[in-house]
N, C-alpha and C positions, 0 to 999 in steps of 0.2 A: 377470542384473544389470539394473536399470530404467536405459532409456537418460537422462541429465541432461538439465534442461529450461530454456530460459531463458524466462519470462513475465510480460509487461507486467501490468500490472495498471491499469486506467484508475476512476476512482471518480467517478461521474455523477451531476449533480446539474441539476435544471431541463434536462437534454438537453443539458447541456456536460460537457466531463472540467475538473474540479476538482483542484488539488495544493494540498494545507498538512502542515503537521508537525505532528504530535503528533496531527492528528485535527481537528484546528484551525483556524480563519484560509485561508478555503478560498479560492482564488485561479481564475480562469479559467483553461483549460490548450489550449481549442479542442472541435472534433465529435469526440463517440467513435468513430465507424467510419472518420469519414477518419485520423485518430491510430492507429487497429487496421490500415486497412486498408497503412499506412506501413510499422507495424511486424512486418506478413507478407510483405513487398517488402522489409526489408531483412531477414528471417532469424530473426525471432521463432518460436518452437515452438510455442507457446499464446499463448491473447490471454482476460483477464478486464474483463468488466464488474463494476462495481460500484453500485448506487443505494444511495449512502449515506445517503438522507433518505428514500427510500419507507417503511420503517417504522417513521418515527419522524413520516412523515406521515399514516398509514395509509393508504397509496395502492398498489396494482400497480407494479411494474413497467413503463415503455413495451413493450409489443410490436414497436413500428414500426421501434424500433432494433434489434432483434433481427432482424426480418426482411430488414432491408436489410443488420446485417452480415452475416446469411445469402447474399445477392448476390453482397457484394463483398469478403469474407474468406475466403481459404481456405486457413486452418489452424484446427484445434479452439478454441470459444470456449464460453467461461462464462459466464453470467446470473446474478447474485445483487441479491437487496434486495427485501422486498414478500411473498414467500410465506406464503399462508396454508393452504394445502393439495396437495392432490393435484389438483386441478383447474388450479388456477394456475399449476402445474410443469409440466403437459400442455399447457397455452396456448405456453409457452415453450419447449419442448421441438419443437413443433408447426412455432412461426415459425422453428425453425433453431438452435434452440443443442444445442450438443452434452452441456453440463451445466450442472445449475444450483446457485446455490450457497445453500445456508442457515444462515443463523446466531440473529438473534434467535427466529424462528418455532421454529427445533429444540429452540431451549432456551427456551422457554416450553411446548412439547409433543414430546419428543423421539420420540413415537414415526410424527412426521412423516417422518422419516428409513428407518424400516423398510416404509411406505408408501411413497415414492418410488422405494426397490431394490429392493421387487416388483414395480411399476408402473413401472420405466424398464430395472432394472440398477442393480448399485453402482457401474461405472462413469459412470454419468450424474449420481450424487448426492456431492456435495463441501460437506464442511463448513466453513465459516469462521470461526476462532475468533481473535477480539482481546483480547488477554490484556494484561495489566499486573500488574505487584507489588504486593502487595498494601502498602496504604498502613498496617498496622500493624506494620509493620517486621519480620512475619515472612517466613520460605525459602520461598515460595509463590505462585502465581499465578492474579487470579480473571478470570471471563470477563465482556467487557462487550458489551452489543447497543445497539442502535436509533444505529449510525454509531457504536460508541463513546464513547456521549453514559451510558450509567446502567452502575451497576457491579453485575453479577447477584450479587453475593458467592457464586457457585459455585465449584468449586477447577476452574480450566481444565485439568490436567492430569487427574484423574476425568471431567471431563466428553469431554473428548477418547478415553478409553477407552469412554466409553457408548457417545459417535457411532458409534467402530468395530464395537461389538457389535450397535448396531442398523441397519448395511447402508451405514456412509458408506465411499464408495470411495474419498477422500482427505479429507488433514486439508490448510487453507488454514490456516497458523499466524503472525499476524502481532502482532507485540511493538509495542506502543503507547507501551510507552518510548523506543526506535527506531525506530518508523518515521515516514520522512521526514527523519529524523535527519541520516544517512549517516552513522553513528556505529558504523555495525554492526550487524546482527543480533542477537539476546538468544542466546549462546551456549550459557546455562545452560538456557533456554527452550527452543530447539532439538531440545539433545541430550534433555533429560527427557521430549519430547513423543514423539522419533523411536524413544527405548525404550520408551515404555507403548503403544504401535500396530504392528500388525501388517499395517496401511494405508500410501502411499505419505504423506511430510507437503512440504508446500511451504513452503520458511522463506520467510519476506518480513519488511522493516521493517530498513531500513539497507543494504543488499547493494548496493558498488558499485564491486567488486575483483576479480580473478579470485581471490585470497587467500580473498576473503571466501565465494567461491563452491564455491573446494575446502573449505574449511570448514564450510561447508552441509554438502558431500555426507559430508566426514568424519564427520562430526555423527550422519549418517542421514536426513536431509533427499533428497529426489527430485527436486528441481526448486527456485528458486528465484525468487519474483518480484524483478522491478525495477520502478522507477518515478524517483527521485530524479537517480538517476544520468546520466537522458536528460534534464535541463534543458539541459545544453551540445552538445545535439546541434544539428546544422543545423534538422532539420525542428520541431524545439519553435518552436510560434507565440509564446514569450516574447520581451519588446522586446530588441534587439543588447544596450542599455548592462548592461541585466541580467547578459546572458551574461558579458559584459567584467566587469563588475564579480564575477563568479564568480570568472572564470580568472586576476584579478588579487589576490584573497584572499590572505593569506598565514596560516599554519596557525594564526595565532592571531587568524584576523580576524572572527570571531566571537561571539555571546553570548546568553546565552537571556535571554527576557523571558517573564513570565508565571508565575514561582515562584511569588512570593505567590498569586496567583487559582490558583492549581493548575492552570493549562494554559500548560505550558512550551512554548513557539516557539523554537527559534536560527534566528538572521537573522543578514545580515552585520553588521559595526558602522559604521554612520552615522550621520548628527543624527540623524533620528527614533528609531532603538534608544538613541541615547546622552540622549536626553529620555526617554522613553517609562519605561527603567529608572530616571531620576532620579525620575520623576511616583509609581513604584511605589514607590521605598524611601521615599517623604516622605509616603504616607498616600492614595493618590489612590483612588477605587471605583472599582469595575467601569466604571459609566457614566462616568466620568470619561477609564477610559483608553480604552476602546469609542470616545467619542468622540475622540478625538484621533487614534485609528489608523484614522477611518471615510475610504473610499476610499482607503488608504496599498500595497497591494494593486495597487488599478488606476492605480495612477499606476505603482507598479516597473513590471507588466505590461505597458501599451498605451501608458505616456507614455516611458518609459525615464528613471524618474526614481530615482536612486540616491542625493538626499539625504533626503530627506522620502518616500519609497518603500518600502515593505516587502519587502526583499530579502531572501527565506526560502533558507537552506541549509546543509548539515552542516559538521562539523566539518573535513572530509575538505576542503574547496573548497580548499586549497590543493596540494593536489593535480591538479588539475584546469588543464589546461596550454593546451588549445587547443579548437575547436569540430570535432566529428566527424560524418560520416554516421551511422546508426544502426545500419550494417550492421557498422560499424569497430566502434562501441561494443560490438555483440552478440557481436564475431570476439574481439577482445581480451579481453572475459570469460572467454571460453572456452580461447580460448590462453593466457590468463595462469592459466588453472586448470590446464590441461593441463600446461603448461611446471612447473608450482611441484610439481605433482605427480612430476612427471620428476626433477627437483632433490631431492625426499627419498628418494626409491627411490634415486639415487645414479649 
C-alpha cells in the first residue's frame, strides 16, 4: 500500500510564489524556497514547484531556484513549467530536483514523456494535468496548458492513460473548477482519473479537511496537494487583517465574481466584490472591470485592506477558526483523515 502524502504545491511566477483561484488574479504569496523550505520544517512530505508562465512565455525554467532548493530543502521536490526536451529536464534534474513536472510540452509531443523515463526513471517523470469540464455541457473533462490559459480540447482522462503508457511515474491531477476554491476536490475527476491509471495520481484543487483527504485516498488518489488551506497559517506572509477577515467569514460570506468573462474568482464579500459584481451585471468590459480591480490584490495583501481589497477564498472560510503553525495544519489533516477513517470501520 503507497504510504499518503501531504504536498504543498507553490506556483511561481517572476521568482515569487503566486496564489489566485480558478488560475486567475494571481496575488504575491512570498520566495519559493524560503515557503518550501517552512514547509519541510513543519512536516511536509513533498514540496512542488510550479512556473506557471514559463510556457506561456516561452522561457526555461530558473535553474537557480532549483539549485538553492537543492541546499536548503530536504524532502523530495518537483520542478515543472518550461520543458522543451530531454536536455532541459537534465539541466533540472542536474541542479537538484528530484522530479520534473510536464504538462504543456507532453501534450504538444507526448513522446517527451517516454524520453524522460529512459533518460531519468519514471520515477523522476510526473505528469501535470489541469482539467476542467468541458464547457459544452457534456460528462467529460478536457486538458488545458500554458498555466491554464488555452483549452487543448483533448479528453483529460485518455490523455491521462497515454501519459501512463508512455513512462509517467505519476499523474499531478488538478480540477480547475476547484482549485483554489476550497470548495473541494472534483470528486468525479478524482475517482475517473485514479481508475483509468495504474500510476500513483495526486488529487489537488480544493483539499482542505482531513474528510477531504480521506476522500482522496478513498477515491485512489496517493497523495494530495495543498495550497489554499495554509492562508491562515502563521508563516503565510499575507497581511493580519486578511487572515482576520478569513477567520471571521461566516459560511455564507462569500461570492464569485467573474461569471460573465468566464473566470470565476470567489472572494470574501466586501465593497469592492459588492461593486465589482454590480459593474458586471450592468454591462461593464473586460477593461472596465481589469481596471477597477487593478492593485485590489496588493492592497488585501501588503496594505491589509479588507474593503476595497481582493480578499480571495473558498467557500469553506467559515470554517476556519483560528491562525495555526503549519506543522498543526499538516498534523490535523492527517488525524482528521486518520480519525474519520477510524469512525467508519466502527
Amino acid at each position: 500500500m503507497l504510504t499518503k502524502r501531504v504536498i504543498p504545491c507553490l506556483d511561481v511566477k517572476d521568482g515569487r510564489v503566486v496564489k489566485g483561484v480558478n488560475f486567475v488574479n494571481l496575488r504575491d504569496a512570498g520566495d519559493p524556497v524560503d515557503l518550501a523550505n517552512a514547509y519541510d520544517e513543519q512536516g511536509a512530505d513533498e514540496v512542488i514547484f510550479l512556473d506557471i508562465t514559463a510556457t506561456h512565455e516561452g522561457r526555461k525554467t530558473t535553474i537557480a531556484m532549483a539549485s538553492r532548493a537543492s541546499e536548503e530543502v530536504h524532502i523530495p521536490y518537483a520542478v515543472g513549467g518550461g520543458f522543451k526536451n530531454v536536455a532541459d529536464m537534465r539541466q533540472m534534474i542536474a541542479a537538484g530536483a528530484d522530479k520534473v513536472s510536464l504538462n504543456s510540452a507532453a501534450l504538444a509531443d507526448p513522446s517527451i514523456i517516454t524520453a524522460g523515463a529512459l533518460a531519468f526513471g519514471s520515477q523522476a517523470i510526473l505528469v501535470a494535468i489541469d482539467a476542467k469540464r468541458a464547457s459544452d455541457g457534456s460528462d467529460r473533462w478536457t486538458a488545458y496548458v500554458h498555466g491554464g490559459r488555452k483549452d487543448t480540447g483533448i479528453d483529460a482522462i485518455e490523455w491521462a492513460r497515454e501519459a501512463a503508457r508512455r513512462g509517467a511515474g505519476e499523474i499531478l491531477l488538478t480540477s480547475m473548477d476547484c482549485d483554489g476554491s476550497k470548495d473541494g476536490f472534483d470528486i468525479a475527476l478524482t475517482r475517473t482519473v485514479a481508475r483509468a491509471v495504474d500510476i500513483p495520481v495526486i488529487a489537488a484543487g480544493g483539499i482542505a479537511s482531513g474528510r477531504q483527504l480521506l476522500a482522496a485516498y478513498a477515491l485512489g488518489a496517493c497523495g494530495a496537494q495543498v495550497g489554499t488551506c495554509l492562508l491562515v497559517s502563521q508563516e503565510c506572509p499575507i497581511h493580519e487583517n486578511y487572515k482576520q477577515a478569513i477567520l471571521k467569514a461566516k459560511d455564507s460570506g462569500t461570492i464569485v465574481t467573474g461569471r460573465i468573462a468566464g473566470t470565476p474568482v470567489r472572494i470574501l464579500k466586501n465593497q469592492m466584490a459588492r461593486t465589482y459584481v454590480s459593474k458586471e451585471r450592468a454591462g461593464a468590459t473586460m477593461m472596465e472591470l481589469e481596471q477597477y480591480t487593478l492593485g485590489s490584490l496588493r492592497r488585501a495583501v501588503f496594505d491589509g485592506d479588507t474593503k476595497t481589497g481582493s480578499l480571495m477564498a473558498g467557500q469553506v472560510a467559515g470554517m476556519l477558526h483560528e491562525i495555526k503553525p503549519l506543522r498543526q495544519i499538516f498534523e490535523e489533516l492527517s488525524a482528521g483523515c486518520d480519525r474519520r477513517l477510524a469512525e467508519l470501520r466502527g
